[in-house]
C-alpha positions as CSV (number, residue, x, y, z in Angstrom):
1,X,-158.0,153.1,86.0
2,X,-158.9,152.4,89.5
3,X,-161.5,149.2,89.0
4,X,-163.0,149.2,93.0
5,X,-162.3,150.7,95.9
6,X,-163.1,148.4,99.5
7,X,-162.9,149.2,103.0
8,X,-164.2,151.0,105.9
9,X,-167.5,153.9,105.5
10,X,-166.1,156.8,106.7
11,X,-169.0,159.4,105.6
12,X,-172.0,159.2,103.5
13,X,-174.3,161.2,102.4
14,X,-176.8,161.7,99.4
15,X,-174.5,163.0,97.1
16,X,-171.2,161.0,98.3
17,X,-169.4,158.8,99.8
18,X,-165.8,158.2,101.7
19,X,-164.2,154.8,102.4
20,X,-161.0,154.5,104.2
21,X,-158.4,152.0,102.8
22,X,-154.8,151.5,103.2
23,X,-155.2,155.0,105.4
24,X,-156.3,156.6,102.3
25,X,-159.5,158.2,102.5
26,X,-161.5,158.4,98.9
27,X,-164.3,160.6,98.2
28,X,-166.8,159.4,95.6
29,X,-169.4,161.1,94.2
30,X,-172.6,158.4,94.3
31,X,-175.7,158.4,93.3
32,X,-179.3,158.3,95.5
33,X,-179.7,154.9,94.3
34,X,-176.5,153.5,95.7
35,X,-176.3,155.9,99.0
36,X,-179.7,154.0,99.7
37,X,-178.1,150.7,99.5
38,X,-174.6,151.5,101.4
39,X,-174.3,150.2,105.1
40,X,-173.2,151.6,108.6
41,X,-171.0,154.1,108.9
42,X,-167.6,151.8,110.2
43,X,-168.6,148.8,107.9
44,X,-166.8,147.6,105.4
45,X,-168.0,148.0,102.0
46,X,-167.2,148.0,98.1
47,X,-167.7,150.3,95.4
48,X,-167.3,149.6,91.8
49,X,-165.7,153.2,89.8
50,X,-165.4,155.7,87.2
51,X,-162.2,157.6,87.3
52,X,-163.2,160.9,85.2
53,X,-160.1,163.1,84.4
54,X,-161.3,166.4,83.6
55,X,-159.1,169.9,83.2
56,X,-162.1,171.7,84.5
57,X,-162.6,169.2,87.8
58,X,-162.7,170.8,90.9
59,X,-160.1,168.9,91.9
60,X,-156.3,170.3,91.8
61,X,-155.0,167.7,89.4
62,X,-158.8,167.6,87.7
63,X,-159.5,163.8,88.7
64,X,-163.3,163.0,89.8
65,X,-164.1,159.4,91.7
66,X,-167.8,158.6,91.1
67,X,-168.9,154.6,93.1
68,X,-171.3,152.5,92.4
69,X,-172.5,149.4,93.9
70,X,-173.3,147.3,91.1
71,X,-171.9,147.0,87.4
72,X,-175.0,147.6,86.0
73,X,-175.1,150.9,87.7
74,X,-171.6,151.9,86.8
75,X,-172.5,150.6,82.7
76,X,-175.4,152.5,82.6
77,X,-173.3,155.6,83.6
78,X,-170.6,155.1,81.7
79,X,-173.4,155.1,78.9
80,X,-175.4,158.0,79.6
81,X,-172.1,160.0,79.8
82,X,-171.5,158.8,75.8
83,X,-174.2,160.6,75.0
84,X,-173.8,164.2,73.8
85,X,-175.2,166.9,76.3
86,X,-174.9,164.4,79.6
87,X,-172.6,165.4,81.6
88,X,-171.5,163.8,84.5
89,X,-173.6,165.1,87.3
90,X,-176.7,164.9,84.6
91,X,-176.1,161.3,84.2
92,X,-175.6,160.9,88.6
93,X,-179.1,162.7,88.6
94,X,-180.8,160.6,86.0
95,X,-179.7,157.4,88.1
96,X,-180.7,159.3,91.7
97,X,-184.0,159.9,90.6
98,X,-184.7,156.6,88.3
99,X,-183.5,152.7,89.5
100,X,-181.1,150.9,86.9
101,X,-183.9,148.7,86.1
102,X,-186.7,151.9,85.1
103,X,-183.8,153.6,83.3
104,X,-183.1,150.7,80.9
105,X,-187.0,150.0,80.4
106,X,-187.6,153.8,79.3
107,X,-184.6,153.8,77.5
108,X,-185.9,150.3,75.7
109,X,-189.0,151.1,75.4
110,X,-188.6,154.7,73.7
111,X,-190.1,156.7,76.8
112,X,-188.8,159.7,76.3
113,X,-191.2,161.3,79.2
114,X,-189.7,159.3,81.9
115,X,-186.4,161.5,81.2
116,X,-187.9,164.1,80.7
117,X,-189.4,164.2,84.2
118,X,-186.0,164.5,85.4
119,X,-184.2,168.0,86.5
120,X,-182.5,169.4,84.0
121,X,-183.0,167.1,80.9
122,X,-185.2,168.5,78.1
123,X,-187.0,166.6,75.0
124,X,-184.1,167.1,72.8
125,X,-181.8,165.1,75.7
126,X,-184.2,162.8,76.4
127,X,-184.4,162.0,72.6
128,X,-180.5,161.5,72.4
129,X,-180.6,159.4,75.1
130,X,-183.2,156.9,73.4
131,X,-181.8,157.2,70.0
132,X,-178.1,156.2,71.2
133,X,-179.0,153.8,73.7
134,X,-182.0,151.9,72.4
135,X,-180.0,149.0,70.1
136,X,-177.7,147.9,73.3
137,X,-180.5,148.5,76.2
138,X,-182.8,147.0,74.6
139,X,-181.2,143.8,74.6
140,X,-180.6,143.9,77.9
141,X,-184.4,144.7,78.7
142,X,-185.5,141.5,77.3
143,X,-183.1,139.5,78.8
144,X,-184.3,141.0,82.4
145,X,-188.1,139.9,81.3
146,X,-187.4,136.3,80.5
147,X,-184.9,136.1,84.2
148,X,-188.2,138.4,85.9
149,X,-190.1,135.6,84.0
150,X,-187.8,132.4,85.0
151,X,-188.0,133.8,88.9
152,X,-191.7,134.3,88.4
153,X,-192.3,130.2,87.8
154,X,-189.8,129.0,90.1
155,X,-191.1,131.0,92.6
156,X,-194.9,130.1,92.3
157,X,-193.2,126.4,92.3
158,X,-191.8,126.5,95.1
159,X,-194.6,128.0,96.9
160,X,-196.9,125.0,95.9
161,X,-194.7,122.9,97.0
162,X,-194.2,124.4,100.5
163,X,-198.3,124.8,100.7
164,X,-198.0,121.0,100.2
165,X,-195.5,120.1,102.6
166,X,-198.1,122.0,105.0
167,X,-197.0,125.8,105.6
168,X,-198.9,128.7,105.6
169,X,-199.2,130.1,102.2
170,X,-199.2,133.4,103.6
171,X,-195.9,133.5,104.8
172,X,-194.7,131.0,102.3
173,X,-195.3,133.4,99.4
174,X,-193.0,136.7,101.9
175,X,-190.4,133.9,103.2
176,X,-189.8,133.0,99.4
177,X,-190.2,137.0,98.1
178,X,-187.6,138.1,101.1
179,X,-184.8,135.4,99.7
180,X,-185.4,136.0,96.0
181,X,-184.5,140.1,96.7
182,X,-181.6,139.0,99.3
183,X,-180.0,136.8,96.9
184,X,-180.7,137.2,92.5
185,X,-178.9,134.3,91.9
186,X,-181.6,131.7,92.7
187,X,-183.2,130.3,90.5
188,X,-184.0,127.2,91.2
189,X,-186.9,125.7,92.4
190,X,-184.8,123.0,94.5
191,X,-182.9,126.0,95.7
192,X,-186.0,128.1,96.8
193,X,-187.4,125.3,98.8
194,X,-184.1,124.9,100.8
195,X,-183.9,128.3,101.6
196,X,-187.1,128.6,102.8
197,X,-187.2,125.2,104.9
198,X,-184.5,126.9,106.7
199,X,-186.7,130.0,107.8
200,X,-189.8,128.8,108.1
């Protein structure tokens, strides 16, 4: 199975993507989520994939690409595509038309209406979806509330503490909100007030 595939955009578009490596070009189907998130055309970039080997691809030898730019992305696919009656593009649309983060909350918290609101899935699929998904999403959910949670504190921390050293709350609290979306893996207080010190 091919893992990742890096290197020069060639072409992107809503429904794909094509990156250029070792003068191969490969053309993966993405979804809206991660075409919003891709670069320039000409940089380099790197998506995670799912190799789908199908007799009835439109593909001579009936292999599909699909990319994605985060695991959590890919997962959730590769999940949605477990259940019976999701097909492939059915699961792409469900992730073009909900983020990672909404689709694991609905699916966690039983809302079978959020799916529903998406082209082409009925109640019965949207059922499926919650009844074979809940007991591993919903794990997952809680552990995103308690790191939401964990970001929430360290952030209000660190904004006190820059308020103190005698910047503008203001654009304390948007310094400290632009480096906690550019970069998850903060979580310190220490860490905040570095970063910011070095913007403000």
């Amino acid at each position: 199975m091919i893992y990742f595939i890096e290197g020069k955009l060639i072409e992107k578009n809503p429904a794909y993507a094509i990156v250029e490596t070792g003068g191969i070009g490969y053309f993966m189907h993405i979804s809206l989520n991660t075409y919003s998130k891709l670069g320039e055309l000409g940089t380099v970039c790197r998506l995670l994939t799912y190799m789908a080997i199908k007799s009835e691809a439109a593909t001579p030898v009936g292999v599909t690409l699909y990319g994605f730019l985060s695991a959590e992305e890919r997962d959730l696919y590769i999940s949605l595509i477990s259940v019976n009656g999701v097909g492939a593009n059915t699961a792409r649309l469900i992730l073009s038309s909900l983020t990672t983060d909404e689709a694991i909350s609905a699916i966690a918290n039983g809302q079978v209406t959020i799916f529903e609101r998406v082209k082409g899935i009925g109640s019965k699929t949207a059922q499926k979806i919650i009844i074979d998904l809940k007991s591993k999403y919903t794990k997952i959910a809680i552990q995103q509330d308690i790191l939401s949670n964990v970001h929430n504190t360290n952030k209000e921390e660190a904004l006190s503490g820059l308020v103190m050293l005698g910047f503008n709350k203001t654009i304390a609290d948007k310094t400290l909100d632009k480096i906690i979306k550019s970069d998850s893996d903060i979580r310190s207080v220490e860490d905040l007030i570095k970063r910011a010190l070095k913007i403000l």
